[in-house]
Legacy VTK file of the C-alpha trace (Angstrom):
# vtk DataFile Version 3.0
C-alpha trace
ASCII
DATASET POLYDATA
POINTS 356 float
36.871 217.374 41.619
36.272 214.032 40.284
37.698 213.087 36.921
33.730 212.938 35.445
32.357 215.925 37.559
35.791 217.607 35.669
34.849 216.024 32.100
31.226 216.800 32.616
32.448 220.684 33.223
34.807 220.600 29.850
32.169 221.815 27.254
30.796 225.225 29.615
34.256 225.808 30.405
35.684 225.575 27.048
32.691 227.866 26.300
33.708 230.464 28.906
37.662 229.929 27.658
36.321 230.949 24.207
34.446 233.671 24.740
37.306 235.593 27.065
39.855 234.648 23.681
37.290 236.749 22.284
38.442 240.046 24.690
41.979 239.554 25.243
44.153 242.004 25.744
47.880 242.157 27.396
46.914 244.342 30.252
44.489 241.550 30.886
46.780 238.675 31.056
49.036 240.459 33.171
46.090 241.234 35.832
44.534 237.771 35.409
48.369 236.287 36.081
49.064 238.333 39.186
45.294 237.518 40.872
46.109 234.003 40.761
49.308 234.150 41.752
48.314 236.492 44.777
45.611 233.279 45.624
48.167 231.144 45.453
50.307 233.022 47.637
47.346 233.833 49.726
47.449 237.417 49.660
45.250 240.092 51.232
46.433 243.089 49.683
45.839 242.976 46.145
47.613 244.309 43.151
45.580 243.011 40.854
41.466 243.739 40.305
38.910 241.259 39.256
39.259 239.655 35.920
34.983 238.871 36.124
32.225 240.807 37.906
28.876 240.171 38.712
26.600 243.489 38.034
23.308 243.443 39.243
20.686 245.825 36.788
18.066 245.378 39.011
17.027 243.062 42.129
13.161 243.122 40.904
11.435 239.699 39.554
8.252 238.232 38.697
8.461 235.157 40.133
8.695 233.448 43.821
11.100 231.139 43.522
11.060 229.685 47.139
15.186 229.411 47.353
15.368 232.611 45.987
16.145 235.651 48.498
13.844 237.924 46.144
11.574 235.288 45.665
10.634 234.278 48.966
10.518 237.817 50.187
13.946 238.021 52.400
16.158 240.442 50.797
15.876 243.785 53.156
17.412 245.832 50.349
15.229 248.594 48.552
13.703 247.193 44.926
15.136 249.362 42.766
17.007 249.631 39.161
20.895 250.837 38.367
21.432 253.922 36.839
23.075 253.744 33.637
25.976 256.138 34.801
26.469 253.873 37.631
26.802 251.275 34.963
28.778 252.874 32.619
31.247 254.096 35.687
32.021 250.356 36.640
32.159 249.654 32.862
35.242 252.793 32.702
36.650 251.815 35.973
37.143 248.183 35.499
37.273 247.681 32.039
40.969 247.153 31.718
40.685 244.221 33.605
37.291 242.650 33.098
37.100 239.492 30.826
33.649 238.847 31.802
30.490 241.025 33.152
27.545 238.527 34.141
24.971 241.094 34.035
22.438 239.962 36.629
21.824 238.844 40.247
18.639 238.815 41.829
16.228 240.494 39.776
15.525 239.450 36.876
17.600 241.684 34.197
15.201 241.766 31.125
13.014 244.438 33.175
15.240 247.205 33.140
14.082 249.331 30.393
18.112 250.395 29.507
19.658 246.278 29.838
20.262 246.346 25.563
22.383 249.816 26.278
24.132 248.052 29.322
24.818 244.970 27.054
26.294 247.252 24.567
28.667 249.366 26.701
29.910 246.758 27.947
30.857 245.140 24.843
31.594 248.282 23.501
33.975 248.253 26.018
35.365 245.190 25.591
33.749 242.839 27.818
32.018 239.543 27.230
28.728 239.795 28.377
26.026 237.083 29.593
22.605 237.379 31.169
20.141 234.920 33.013
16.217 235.106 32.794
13.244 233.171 33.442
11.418 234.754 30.112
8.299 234.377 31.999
6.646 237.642 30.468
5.749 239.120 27.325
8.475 239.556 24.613
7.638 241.251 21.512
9.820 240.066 18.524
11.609 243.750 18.343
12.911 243.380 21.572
14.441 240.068 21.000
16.150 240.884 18.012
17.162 244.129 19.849
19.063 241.612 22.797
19.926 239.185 19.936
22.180 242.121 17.784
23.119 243.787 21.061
26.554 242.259 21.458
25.668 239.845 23.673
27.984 236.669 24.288
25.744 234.439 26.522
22.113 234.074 27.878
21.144 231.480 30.144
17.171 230.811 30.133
15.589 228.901 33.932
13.292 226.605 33.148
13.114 223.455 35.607
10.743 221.206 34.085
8.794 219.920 30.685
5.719 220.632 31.878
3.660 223.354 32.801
2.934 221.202 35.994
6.381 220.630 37.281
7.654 224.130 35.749
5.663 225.565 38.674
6.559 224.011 41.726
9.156 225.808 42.049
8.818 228.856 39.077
6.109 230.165 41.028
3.803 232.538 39.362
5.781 231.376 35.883
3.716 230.697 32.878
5.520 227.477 31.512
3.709 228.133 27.869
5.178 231.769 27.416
8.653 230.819 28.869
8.883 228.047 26.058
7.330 230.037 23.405
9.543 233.080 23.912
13.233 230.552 24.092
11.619 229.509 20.596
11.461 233.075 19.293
15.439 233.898 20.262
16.302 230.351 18.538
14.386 231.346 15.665
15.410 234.742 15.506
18.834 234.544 16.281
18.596 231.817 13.295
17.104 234.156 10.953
19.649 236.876 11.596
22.742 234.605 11.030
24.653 235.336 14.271
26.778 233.015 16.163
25.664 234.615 19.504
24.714 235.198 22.071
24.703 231.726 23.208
21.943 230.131 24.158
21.735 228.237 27.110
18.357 226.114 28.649
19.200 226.145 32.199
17.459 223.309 34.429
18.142 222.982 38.420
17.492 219.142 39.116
15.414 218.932 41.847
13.211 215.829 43.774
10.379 217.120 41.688
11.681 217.388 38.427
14.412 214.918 38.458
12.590 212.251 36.341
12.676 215.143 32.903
16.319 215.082 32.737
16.251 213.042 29.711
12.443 214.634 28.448
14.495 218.072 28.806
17.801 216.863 26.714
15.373 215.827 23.817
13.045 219.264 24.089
16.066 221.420 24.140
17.612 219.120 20.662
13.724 219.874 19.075
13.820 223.848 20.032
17.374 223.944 18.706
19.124 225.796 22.072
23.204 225.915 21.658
23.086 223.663 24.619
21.451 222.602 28.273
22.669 222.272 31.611
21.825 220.576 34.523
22.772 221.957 38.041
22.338 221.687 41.522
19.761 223.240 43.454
21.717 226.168 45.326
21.020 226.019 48.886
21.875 229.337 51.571
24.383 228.644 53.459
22.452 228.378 57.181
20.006 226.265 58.708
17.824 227.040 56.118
19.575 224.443 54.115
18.760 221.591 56.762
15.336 222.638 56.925
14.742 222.440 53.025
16.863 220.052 51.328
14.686 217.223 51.900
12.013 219.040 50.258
13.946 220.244 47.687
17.140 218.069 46.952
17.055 215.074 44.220
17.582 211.519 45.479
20.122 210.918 42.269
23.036 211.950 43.918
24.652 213.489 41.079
22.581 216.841 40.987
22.504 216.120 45.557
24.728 218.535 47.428
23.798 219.945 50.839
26.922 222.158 50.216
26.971 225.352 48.084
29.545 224.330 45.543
30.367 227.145 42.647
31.486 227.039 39.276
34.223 225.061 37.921
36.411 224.335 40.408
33.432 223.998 42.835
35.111 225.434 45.764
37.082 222.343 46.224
40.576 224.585 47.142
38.267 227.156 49.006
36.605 230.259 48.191
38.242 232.090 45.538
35.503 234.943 45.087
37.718 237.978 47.205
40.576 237.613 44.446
38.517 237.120 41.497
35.789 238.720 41.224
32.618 240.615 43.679
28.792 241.537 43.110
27.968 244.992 42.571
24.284 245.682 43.239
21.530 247.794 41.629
22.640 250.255 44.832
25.877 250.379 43.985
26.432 248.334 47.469
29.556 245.716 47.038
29.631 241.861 48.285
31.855 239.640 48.252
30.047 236.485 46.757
26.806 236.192 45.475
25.778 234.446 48.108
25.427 237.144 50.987
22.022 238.266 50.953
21.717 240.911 53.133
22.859 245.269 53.050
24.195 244.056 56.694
27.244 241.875 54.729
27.964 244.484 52.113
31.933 245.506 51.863
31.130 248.678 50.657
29.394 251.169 48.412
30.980 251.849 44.671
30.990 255.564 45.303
33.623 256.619 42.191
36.340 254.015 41.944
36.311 250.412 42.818
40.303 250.518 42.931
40.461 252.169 46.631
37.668 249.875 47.926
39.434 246.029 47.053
41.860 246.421 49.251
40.041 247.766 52.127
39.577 246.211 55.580
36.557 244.437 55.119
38.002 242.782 51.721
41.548 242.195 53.340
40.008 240.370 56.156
37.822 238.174 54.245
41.139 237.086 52.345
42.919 236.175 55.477
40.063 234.252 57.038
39.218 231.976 54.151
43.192 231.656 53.123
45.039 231.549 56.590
42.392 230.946 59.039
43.137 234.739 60.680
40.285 236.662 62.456
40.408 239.894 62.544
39.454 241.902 65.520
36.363 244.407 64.808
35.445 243.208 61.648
32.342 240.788 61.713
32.243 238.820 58.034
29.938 236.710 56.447
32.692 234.386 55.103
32.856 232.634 58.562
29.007 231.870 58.583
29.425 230.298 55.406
28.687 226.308 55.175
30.671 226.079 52.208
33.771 227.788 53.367
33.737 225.686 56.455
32.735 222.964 54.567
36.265 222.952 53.187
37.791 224.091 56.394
36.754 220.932 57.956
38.304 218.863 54.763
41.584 220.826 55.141
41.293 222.154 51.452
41.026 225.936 52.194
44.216 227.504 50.690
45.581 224.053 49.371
45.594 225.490 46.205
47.018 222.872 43.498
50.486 223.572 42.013
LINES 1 357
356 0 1 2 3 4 5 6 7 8 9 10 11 12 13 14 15 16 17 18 19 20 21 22 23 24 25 26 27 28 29 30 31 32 33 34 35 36 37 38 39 40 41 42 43 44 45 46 47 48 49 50 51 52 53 54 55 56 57 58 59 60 61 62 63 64 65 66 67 68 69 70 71 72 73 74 75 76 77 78 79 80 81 82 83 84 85 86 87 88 89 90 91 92 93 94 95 96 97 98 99 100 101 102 103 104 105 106 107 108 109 110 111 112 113 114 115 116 117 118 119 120 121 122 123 124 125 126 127 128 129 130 131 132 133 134 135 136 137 138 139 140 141 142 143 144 145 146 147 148 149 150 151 152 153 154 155 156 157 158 159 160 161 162 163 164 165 166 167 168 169 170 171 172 173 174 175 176 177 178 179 180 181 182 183 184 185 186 187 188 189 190 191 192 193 194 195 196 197 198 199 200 201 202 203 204 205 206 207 208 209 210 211 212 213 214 215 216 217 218 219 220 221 222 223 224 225 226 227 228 229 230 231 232 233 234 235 236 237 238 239 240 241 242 243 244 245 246 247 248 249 250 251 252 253 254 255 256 257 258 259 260 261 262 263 264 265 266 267 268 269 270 271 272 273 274 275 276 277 278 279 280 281 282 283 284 285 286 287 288 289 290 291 292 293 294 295 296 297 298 299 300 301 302 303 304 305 306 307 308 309 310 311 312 313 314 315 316 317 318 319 320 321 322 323 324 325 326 327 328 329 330 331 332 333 334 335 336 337 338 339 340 341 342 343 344 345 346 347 348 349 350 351 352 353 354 355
């Protein structure tokens, strides 16, 4: 990463930093050391568990987002909500080790009628929590000071563009007027209540056709009073589908232009770290290994009762050799070597050069 990519990362990631302070714990440390140090070391078998997760409450939205799997239509998975003893089973099960629980995937997680009990078991529990929502339906004032007092350490609010106009290219079905008026109400509320969190975040992907609001957005999300805003790149799949649509969709201001996936903040650079780190439970109860497989076809496994006996099985111990060593192994069919961004850094010898 580029010294001003890194700098431009400092303030989310001295966020993040924060907010984990927040849930520390030895038995924490001691996991979080031994993960990294089993990356390092390129491991497969694990004796550590993920220090963040990605729970999924539901994988039902609103909108058509057209680089969305839910939103264009693709994901062959039932729509359906988590169960909140499936919840509160991961929460048990992992607790001892989770810093973070980003409580959403593909859906979007305001719909399930039990999120504010999810939010507080996990934080209950001792896990930082943070959600992401498009806020594109109707919020009554209750609700939001329910979320607001829930516990919750971070939500991130999509909205790509200062007008309704440009909003909905790519929000389809959004309404740009009821996204903005309920991000006023949590500022507002939030305000009135006197809490420090959750966080809260204006979230804009910088695309071709909004490109030109960057600065319009900085100076909307100063007047609404949002904690802060960030500006990403458009996340393209990792297939042909990402030839086919970056011209349509990718910025000419190279800055927010990648044709690679890139992730978080050390944007993949050493290779992928998600098999040591972290995995995506969804509303099933079906594990990935990344957010970005899409399909029931790439799942590792089902949660059944313990996550413990399923990170280490084949299909998670494979993945771990492949991206770290380079090993296939025989049988097992992964998505990890159909993925543009682990070859990506295949080709640039980076995968496993982890930095000492």
């Amino acid at each position: 990463m580029k010294i001003g990519e890194f700098i431009k990362t400092m303030p989310r990631l001295k966020r993040y930093l924060l907010v984990r302070l927040r849930y520390l714990t030895l038995k924490k440390i001691i996991n979080f050391i031994i993960c990294e140090y089993s990356m390092y070391r390129k491991k497969s078998n694990l004796k550590s568990y993920p220090y963040e997760m990605l729970i999924e409450p539901t994988n039902i939205c609103n909108l058509a987002c057209p680089l969305c799997f839910v939103g264009s239509g693709k994901v062959g998975r039932k729509k359906m909500y988590m169960s909140i003893d499936k919840f509160n089973r991961v929460i048990d099960d992992l607790s001892p080790y989770l810093f973070h629980a980003f409580l959403y995937h593909q859906g979007e997680p305001l719909f399930h009628k039990k999120i504010i009990e999810f939010i507080r078991y996990a934080h209950d529990a001792n896990i930082a929590t943070t959600i992401c929502s498009n806020l594109s339906f109707a919020l009554d004032d209750a609700l939001i000071e329910d979320i607001i007092k829930s516990g919750l350490d971070t939500i991130v609010i999509s909205i790509d563009g200062t007008d309704s106009e440009t909003y909905q290219q790519y929000r389809v079905g959004g309404d740009y007027e009821k996204v903005f008026k309920n991000l006023s109400k949590f500022v507002e509320i939030k305000k009135r209540l006197k809490l420090k969190t959750p966080h809260i975040e204006w979230q804009f992907i910088v695309m071709k056709h909004n490109e030109h609001q960057i600065e319009q957005a900085k100076s909307l999300a100063r007047q609404i009073g949002v904690d802060s805003i960030a500006f990403i790149n458009a996340l393209l799949t990792h297939s042909s589908y990402d030839s086919e649509m970056s011209e349509v969709w990718l910025p000419k201001n190279s800055k927010y232009r990648n044709r690679v996936l890139l992730d978080k903040s050390d944007d993949l650079i050493y290779g992928c770290w998600w098999p040591w780190r972290t995995a995506i439970i969804h509303c099933d109860g079906n594990i990935s290994p990344c957010a970005y497989t899409y399909y029931d076809r790439d799942d590792f496994a089902n949660y059944g009762k313990s996550f413990k006996h399923i990170w280490n099985n084949k299909h998670f111990m494979a993945a771990r050799r492949f991206i770290s060593r380079n090993e296939i192994t025989p049988g097992i069919e992964l998505p990890c070597s159909k993925c543009s961004a682990i070859n990506h850094c295949k080709t640039k010898h980076l995968i496993g050069d982890l930095p000492e």
